[in-house]
N, CA, C and O of each residue as an XYZ file, in Angstrom:
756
protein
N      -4.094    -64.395      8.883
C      -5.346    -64.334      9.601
C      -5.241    -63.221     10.646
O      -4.416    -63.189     11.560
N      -6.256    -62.247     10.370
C      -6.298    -61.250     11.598
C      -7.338    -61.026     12.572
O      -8.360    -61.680     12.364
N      -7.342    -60.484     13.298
C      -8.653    -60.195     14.839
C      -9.608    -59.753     13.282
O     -10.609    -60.363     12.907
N      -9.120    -58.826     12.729
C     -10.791    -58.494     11.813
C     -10.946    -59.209     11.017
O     -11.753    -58.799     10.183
N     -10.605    -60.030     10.852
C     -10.968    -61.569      9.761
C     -11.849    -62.577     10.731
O     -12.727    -63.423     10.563
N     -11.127    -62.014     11.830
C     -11.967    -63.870     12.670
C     -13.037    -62.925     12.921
O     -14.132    -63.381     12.595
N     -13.071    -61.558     13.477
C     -14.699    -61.166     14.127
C     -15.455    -61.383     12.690
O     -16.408    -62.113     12.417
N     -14.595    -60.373     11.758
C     -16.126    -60.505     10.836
C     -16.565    -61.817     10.584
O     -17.777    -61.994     10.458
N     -15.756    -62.811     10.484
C     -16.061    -64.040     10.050
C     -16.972    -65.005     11.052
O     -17.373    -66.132     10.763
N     -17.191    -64.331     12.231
C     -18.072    -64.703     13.586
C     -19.307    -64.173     13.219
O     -20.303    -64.878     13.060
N     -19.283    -62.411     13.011
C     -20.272    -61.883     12.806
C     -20.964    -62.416     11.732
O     -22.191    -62.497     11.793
N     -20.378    -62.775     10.796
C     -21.224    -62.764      9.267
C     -21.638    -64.799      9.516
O     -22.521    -65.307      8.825
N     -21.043    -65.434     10.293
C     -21.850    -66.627     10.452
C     -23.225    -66.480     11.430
O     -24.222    -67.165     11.198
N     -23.173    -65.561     12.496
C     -24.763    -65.026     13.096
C     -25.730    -64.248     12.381
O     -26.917    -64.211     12.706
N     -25.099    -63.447     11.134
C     -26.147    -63.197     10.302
C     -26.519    -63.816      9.275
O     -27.609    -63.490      8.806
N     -25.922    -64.640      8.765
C     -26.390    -65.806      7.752
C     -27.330    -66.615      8.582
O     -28.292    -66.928      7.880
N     -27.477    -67.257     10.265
C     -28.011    -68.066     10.531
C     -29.047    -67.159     11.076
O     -29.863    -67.807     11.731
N     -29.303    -65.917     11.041
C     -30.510    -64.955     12.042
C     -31.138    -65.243     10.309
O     -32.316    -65.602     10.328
N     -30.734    -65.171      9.363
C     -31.117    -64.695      7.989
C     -32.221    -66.199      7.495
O     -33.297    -66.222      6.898
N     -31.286    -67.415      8.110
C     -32.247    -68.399      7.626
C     -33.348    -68.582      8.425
O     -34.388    -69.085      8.001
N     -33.199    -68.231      9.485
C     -34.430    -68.241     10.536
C     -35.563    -67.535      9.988
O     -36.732    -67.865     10.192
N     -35.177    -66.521      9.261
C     -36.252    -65.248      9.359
C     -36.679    -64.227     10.450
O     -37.728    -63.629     10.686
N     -35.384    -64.269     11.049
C     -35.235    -63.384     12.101
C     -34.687    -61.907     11.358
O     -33.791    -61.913     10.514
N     -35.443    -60.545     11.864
C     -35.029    -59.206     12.137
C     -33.683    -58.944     12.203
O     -33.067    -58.134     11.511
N     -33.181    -59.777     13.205
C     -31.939    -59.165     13.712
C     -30.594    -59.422     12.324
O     -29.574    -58.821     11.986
N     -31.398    -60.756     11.821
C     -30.426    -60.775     10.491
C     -29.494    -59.577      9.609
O     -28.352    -59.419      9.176
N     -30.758    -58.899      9.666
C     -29.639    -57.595      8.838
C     -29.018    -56.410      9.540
O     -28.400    -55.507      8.975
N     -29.282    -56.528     11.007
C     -28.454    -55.718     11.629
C     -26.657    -56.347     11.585
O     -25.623    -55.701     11.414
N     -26.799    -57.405     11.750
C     -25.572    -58.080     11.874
C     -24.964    -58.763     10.730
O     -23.943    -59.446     10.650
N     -25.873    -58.400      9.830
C     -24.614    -58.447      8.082
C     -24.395    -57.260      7.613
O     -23.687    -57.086      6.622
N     -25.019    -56.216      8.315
C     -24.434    -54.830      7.982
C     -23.252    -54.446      8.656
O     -22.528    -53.533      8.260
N     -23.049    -55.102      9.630
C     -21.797    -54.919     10.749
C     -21.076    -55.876     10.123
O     -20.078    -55.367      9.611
N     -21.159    -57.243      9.909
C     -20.502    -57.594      9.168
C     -19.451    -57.180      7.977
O     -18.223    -57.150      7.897
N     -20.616    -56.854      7.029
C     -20.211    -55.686      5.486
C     -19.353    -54.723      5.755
O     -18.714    -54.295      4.794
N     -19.142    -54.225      6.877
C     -18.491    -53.001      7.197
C     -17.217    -53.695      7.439
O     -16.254    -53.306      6.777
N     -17.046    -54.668      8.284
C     -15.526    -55.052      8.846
C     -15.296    -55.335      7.413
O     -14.603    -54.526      6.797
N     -15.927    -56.693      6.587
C     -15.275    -56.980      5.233
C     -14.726    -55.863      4.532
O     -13.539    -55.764      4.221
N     -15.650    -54.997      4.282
C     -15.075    -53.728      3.565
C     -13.684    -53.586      3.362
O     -12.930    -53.789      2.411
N     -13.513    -53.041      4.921
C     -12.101    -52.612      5.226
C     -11.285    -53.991      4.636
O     -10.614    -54.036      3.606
N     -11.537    -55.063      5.566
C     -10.670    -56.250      4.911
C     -10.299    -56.500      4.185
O      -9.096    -56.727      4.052
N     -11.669    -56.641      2.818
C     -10.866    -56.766      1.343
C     -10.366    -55.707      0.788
O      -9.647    -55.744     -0.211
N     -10.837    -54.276      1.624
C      -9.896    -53.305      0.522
C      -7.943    -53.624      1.239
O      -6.895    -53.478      0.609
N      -8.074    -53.938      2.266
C      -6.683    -53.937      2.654
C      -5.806    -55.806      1.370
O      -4.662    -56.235      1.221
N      -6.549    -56.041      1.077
C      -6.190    -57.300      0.433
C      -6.398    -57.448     -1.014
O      -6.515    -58.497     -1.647
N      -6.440    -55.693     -1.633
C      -6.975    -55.525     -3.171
C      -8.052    -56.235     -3.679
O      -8.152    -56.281     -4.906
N      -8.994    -56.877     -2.899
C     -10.308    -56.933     -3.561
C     -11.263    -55.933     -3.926
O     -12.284    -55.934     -3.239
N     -11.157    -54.778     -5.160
C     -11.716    -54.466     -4.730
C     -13.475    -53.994     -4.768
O     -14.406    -53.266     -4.423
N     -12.972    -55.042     -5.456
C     -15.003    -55.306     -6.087
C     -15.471    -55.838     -4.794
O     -16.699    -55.906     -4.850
N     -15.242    -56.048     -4.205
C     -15.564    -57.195     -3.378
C     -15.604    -55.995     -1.959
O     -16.383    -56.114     -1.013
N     -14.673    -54.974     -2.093
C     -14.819    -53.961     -1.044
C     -16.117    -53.014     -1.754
O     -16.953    -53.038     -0.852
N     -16.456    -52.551     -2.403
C     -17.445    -51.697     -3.653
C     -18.992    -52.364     -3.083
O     -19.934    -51.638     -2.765
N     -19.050    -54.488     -3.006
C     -20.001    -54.907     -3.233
C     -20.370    -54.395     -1.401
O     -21.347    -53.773     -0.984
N     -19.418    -54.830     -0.785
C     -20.076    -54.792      1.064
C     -20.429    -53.316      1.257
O     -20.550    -53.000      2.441
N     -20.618    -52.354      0.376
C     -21.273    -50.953      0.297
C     -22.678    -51.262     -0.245
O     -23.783    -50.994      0.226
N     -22.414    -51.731     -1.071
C     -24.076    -52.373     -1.759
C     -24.381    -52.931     -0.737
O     -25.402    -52.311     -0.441
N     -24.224    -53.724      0.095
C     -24.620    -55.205      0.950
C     -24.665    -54.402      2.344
O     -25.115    -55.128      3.231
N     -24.363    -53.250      2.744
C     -25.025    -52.258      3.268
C     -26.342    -51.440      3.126
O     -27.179    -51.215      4.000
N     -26.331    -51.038      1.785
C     -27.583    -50.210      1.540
C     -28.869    -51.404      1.451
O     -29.970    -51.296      1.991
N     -28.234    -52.909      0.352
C     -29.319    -53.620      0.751
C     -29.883    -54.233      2.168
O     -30.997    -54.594      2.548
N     -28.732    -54.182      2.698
C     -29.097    -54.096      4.452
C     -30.140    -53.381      4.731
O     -31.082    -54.067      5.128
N     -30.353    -52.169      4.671
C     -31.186    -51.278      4.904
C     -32.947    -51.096      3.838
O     -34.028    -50.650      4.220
N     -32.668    -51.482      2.903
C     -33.453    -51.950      2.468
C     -34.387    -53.360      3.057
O     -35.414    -53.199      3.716
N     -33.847    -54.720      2.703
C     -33.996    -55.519      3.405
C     -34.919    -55.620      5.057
O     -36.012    -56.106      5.349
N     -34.125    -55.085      5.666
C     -34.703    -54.413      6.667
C     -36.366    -53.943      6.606
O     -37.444    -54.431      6.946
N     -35.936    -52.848      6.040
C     -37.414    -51.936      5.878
C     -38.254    -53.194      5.053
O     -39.044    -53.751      5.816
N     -38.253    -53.631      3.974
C     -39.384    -54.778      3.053
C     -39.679    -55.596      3.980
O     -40.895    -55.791      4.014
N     -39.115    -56.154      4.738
C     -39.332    -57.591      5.632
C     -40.126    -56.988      6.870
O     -41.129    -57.650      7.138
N     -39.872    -55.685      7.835
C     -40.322    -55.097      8.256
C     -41.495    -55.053      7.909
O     -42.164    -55.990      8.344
N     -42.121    -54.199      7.178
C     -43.142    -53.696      6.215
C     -44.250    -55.453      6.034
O     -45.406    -55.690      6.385
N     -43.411    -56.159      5.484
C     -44.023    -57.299      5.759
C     -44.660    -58.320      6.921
O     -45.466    -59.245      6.823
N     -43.999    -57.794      7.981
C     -44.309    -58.579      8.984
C     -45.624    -57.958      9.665
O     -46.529    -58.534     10.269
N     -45.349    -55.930      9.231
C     -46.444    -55.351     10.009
C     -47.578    -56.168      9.570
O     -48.303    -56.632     10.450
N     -47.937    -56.505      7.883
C     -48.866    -56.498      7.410
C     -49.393    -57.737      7.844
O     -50.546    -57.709      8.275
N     -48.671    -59.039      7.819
C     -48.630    -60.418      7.994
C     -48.885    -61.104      9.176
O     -49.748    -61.950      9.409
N     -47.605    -60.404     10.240
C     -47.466    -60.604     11.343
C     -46.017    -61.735     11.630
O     -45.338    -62.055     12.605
N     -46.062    -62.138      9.887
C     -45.055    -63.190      9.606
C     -43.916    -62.804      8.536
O     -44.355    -61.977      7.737
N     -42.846    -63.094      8.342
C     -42.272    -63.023      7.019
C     -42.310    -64.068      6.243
O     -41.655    -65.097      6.407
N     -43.333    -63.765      5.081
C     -43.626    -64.928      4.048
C     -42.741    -64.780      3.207
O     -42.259    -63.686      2.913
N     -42.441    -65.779      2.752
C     -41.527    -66.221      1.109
C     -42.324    -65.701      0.169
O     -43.538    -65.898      0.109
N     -41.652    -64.999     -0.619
C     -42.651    -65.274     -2.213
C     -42.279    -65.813     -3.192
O     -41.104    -66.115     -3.399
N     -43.077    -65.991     -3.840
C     -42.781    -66.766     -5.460
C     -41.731    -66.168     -6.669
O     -41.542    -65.027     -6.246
N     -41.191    -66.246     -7.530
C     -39.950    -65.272     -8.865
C     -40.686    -66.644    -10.002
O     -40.656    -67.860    -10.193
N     -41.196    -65.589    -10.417
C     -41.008    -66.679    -12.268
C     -40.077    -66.446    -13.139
O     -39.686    -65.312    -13.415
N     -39.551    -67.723    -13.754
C     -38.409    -68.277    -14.403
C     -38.369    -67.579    -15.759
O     -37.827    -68.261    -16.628
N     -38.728    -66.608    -16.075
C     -38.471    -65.315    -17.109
C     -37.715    -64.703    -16.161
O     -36.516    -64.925    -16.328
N     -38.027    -63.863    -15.026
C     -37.856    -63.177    -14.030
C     -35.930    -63.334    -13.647
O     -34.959    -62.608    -13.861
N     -36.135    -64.684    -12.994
C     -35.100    -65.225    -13.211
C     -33.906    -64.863    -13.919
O     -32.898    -64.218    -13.633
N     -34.448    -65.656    -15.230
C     -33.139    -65.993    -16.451
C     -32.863    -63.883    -17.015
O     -31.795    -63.367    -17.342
N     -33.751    -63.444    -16.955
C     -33.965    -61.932    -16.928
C     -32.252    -60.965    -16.008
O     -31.198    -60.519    -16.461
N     -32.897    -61.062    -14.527
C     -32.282    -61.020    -14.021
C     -30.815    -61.418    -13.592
O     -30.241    -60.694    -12.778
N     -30.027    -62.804    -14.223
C     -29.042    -63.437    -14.070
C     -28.790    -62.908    -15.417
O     -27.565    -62.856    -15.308
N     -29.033    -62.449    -16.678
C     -28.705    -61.874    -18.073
C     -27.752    -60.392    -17.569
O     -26.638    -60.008    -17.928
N     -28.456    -59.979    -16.882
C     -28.524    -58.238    -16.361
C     -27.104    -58.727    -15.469
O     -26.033    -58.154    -15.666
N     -27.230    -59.774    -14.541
C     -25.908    -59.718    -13.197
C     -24.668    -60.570    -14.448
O     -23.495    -60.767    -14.133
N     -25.003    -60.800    -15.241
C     -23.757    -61.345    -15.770
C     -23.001    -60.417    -16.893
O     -21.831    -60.634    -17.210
N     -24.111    -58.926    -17.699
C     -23.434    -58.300    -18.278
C     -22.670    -57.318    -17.261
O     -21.458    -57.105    -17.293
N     -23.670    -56.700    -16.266
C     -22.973    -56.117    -15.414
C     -21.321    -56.652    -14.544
O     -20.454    -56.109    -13.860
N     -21.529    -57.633    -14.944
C     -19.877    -58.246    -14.124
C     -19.054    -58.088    -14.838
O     -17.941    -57.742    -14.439
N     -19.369    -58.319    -16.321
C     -18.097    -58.189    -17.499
C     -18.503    -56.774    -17.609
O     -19.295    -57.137    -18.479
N     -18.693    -55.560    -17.546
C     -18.512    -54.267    -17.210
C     -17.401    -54.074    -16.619
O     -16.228    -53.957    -16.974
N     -18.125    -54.057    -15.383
C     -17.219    -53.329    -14.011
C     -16.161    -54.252    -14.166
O     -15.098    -53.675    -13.942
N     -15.987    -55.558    -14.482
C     -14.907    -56.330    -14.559
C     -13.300    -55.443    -15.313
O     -12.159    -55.250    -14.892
N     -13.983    -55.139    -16.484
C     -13.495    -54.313    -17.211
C     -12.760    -52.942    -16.615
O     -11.671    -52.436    -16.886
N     -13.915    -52.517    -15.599
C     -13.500    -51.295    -15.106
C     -12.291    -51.440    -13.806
O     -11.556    -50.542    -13.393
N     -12.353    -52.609    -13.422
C     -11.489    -53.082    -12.134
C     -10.144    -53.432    -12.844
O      -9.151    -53.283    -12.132
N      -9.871    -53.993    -14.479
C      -9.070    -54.441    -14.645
C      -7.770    -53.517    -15.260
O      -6.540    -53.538    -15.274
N      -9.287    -52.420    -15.925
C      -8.074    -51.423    -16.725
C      -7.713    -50.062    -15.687
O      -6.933    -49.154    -15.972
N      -8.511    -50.199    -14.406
C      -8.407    -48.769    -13.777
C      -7.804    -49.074    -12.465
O      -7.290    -48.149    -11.836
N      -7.809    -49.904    -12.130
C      -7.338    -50.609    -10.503
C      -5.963    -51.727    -10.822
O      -5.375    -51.939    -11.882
N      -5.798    -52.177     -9.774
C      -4.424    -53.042     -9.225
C      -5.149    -54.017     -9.093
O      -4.502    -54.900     -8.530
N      -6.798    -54.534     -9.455
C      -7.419    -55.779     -8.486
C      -6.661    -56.928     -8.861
O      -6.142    -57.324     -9.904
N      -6.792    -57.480     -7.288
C      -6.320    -59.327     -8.245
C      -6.781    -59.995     -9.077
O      -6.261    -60.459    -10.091
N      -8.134    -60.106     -8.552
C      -8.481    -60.952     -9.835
C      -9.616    -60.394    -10.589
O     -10.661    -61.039    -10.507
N      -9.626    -59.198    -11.393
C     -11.240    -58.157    -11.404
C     -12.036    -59.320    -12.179
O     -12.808    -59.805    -11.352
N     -12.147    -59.831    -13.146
C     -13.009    -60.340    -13.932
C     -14.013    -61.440    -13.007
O     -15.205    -61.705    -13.162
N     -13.027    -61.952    -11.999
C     -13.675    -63.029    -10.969
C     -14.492    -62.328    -10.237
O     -15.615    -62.722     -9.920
N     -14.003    -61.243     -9.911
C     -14.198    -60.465     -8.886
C     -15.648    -60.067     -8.687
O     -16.522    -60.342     -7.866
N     -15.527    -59.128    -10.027
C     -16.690    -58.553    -10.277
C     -18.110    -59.496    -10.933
O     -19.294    -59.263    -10.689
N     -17.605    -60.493    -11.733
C     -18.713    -61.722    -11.660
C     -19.747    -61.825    -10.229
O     -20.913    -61.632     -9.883
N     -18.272    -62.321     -9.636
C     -18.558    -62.578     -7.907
C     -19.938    -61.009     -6.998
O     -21.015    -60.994     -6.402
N     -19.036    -60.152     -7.415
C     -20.389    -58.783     -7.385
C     -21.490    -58.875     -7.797
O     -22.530    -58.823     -7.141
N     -21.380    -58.999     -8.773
C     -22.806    -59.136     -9.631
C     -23.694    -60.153     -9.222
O     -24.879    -59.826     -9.150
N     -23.416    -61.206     -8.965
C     -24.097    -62.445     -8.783
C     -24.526    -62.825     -7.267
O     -25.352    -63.650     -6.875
N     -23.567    -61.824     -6.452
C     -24.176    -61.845     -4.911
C     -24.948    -60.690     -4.957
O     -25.908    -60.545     -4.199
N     -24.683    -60.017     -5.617
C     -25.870    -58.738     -5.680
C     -27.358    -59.139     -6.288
O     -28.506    -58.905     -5.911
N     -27.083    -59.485     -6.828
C     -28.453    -60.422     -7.222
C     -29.672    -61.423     -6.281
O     -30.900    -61.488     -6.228
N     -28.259    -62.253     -5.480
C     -28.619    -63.345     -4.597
C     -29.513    -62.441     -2.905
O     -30.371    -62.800     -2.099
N     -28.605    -61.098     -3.117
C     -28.798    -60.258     -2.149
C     -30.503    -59.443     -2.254
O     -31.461    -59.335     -1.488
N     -30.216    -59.052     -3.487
C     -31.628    -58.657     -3.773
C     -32.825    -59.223     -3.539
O     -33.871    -58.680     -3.180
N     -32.441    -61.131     -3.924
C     -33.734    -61.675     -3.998
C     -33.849    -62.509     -2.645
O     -34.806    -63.263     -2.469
N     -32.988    -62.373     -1.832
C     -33.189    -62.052     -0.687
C     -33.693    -61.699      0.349
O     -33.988    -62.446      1.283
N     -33.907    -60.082      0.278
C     -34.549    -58.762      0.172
C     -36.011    -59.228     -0.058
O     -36.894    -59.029      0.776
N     -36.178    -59.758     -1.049
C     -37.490    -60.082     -1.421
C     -37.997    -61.360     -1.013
O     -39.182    -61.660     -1.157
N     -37.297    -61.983     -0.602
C     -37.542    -63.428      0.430
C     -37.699    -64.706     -0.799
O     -37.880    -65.884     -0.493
N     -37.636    -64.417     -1.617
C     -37.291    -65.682     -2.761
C     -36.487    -66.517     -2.114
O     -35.565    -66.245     -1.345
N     -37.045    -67.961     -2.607
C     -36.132    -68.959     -2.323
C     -35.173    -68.916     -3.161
O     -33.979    -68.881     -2.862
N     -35.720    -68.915     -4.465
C     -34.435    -69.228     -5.727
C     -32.633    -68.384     -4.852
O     -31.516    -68.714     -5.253
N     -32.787    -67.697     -4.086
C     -31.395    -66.815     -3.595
C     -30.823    -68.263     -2.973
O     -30.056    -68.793     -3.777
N     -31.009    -69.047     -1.723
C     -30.434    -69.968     -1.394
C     -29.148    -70.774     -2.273
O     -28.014    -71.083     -1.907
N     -30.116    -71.028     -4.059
C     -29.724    -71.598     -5.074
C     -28.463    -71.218     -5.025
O     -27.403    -71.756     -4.704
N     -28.922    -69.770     -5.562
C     -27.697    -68.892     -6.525
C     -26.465    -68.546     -5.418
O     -25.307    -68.490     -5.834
N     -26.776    -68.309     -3.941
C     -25.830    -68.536     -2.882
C     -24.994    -69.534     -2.935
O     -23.910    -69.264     -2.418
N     -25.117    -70.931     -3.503
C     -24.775    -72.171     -3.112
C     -23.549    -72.184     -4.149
O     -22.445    -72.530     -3.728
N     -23.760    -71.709     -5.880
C     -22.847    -71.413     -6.700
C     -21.920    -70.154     -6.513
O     -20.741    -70.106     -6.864
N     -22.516    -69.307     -6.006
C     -21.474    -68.110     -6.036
C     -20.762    -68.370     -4.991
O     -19.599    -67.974     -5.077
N     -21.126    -69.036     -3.776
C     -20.382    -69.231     -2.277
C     -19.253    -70.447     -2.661
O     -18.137    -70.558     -2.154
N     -19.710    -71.116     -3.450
C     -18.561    -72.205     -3.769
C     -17.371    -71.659     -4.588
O     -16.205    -71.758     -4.203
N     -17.852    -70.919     -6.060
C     -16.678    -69.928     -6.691
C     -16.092    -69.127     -5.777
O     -14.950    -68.838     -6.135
N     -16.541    -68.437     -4.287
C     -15.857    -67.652     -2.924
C     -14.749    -68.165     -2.681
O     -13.675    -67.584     -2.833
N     -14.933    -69.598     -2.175
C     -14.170    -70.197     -1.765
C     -12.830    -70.476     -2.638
O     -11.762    -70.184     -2.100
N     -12.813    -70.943     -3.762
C     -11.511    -70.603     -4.976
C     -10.683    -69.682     -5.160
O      -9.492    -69.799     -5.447
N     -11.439    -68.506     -4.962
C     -10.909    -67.204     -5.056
C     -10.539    -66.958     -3.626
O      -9.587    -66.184     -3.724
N     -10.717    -67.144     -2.543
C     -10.475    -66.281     -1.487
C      -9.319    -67.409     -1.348
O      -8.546    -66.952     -0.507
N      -8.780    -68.833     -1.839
C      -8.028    -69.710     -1.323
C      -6.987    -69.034     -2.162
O      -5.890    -68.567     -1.853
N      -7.463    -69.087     -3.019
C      -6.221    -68.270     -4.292
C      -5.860    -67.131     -3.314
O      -4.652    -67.248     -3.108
N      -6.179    -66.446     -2.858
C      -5.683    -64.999     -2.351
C      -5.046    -65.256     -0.805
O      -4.515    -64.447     -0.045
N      -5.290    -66.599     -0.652
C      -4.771    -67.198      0.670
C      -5.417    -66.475      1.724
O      -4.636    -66.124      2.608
N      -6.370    -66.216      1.857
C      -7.520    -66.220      2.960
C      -8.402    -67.166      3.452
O      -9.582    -67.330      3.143
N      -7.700    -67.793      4.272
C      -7.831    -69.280      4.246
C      -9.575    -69.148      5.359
O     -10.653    -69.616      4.992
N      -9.385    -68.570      6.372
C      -9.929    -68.443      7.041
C     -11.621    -68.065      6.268
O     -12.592    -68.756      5.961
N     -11.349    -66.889      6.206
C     -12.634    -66.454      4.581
C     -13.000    -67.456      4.207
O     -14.136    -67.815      4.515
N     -12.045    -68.399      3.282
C     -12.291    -69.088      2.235
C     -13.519    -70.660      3.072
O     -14.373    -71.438      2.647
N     -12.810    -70.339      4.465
C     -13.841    -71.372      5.183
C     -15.010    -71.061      5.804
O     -15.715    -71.912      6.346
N     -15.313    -69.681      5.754
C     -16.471    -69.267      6.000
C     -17.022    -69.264      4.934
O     -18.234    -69.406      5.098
N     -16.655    -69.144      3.574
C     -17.565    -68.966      2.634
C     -18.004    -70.834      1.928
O     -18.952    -71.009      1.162
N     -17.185    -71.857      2.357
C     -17.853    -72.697      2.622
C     -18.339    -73.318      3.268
O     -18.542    -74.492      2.959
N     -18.775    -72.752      4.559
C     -19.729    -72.969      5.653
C     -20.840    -71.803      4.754
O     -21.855    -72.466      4.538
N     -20.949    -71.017      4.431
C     -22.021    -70.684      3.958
C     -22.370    -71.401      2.705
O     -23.392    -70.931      2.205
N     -21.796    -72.495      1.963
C     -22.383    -73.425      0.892
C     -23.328    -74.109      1.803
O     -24.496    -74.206      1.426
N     -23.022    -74.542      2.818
C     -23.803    -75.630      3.759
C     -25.252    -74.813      4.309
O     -26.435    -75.107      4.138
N     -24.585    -73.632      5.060
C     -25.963    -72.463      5.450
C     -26.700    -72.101      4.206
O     -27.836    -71.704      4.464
N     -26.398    -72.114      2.900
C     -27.380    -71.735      1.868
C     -28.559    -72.353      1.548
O     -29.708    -71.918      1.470
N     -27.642    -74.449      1.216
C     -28.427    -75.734      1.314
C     -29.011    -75.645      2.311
O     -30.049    -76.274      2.106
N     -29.038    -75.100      3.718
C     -29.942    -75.236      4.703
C     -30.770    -74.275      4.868
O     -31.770    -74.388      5.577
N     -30.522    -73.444      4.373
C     -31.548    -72.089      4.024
C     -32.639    -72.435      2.826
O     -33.817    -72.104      2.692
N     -31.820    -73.181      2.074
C     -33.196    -73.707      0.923
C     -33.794    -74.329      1.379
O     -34.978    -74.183      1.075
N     -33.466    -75.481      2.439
C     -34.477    -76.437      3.186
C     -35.042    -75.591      3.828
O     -35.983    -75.160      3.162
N     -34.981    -75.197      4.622
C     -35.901    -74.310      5.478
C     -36.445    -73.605      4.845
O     -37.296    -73.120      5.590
N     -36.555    -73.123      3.761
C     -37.516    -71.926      3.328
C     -38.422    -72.938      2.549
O     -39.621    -72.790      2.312
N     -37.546    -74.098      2.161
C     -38.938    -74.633      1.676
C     -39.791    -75.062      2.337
O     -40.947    -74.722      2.084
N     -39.580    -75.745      3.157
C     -40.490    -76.448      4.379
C     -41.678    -75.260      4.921
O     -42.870    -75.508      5.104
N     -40.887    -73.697      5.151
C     -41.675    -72.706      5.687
C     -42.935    -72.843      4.375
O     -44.101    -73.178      4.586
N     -42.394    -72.518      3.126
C     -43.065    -72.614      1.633
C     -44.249    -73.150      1.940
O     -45.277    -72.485      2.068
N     -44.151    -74.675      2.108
C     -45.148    -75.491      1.685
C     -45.861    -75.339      3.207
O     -46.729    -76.209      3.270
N     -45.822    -74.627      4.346
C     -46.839    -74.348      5.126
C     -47.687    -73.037      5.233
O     -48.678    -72.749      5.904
N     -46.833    -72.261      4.207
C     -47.749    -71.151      3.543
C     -48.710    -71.481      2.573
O     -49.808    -70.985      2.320
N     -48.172    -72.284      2.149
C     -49.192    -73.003      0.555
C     -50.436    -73.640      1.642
O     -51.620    -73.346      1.479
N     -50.018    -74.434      2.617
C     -51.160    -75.511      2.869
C     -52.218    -74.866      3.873
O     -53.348    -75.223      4.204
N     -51.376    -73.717      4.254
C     -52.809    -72.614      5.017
C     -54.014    -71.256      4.375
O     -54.828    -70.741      5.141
């Protein structure tokens, strides 16, 4: 356990909880987050997992700007709706893409575990996206990929990690409650 394991692991629990709020400040502080991880898992051969907190940067910035953009218009950040083509669509696309790059981590890199790894990429990249777009269904797909986190980061003996990423199983389930509750007072106005 190091000083940049416990900050990021401080930081990235204030942006998961700015994130369920529907607070702004959310993605300032998982981009600061993304950055310490970076370094972290590349020092610990993850390195899909260092590759994804570059993505989880730019969608930072993205994110940002859509929700932004939304609030000018709104005044609020509303949830929106994903239909279940959309969906099963999308999780087709994050699961060939993992056995790819999986591939590419396993025959070109030292990773520990690429095939996990890059699953693990794909499927928070996804969760990240729809996110971005304020879908509830992300909470879901958070709740499975944050629990497979936890396996893998225990395996790699990052114990500390491995307990932030199941405190974020709990922040996901509470992120689905809350977005639904927000949901059904968008519906009833």
């Amino acid at each position: 356990m190091s000083a940049l394991e416990i900050f990021a692991v401080i930081i990235s629990l204030i942006g998961v909880t700015l994130t369920i709020r529907r607070n702004m400040w959310c993605w300032w502080f998982n981009f600061l987050a993304c950055s310490l991880y970076a370094y972290f898992f590349f020092t610990i051969k993850l390195y899909g997992e260092t590759i994804l907190q570059f993505f989880f940067i730019a969608m930072n910035v993205y994110g940002f700007y859509y929700w932004l953009k939304g609030k000018r218009q709104e005044h609020d950040i509303r949830i929106e709706p994903i239909a279940k083509t959309t969906v099963l669509a999308q999780m087709a696309l994050a699961l060939i893409f993992g056995v790819l790059f999986g591939l590419i981590l396993k025959h070109f890199t030292d990773a520990a575990v690429p095939m996990l790894d890059s699953q693990l990429v794909a499927f928070s990249l996804l969760a990240t996206y729809w996110t971005s777009r304020k879908h509830i269904a992300t909470w879901i797909l958070w709740i499975f990929v944050n629990i497979i986190y936890v396996g893998m980061f225990s395996y790699k003996e990052v114990f500390l990690t491995a307990g932030l990423y199941a405190a974020f199983v709990g922040l996901a389930a509470y992120g689905w409650w809350q977005w639904t509750q927000v949901k059904g007072k968008q519906l009833a106005s």
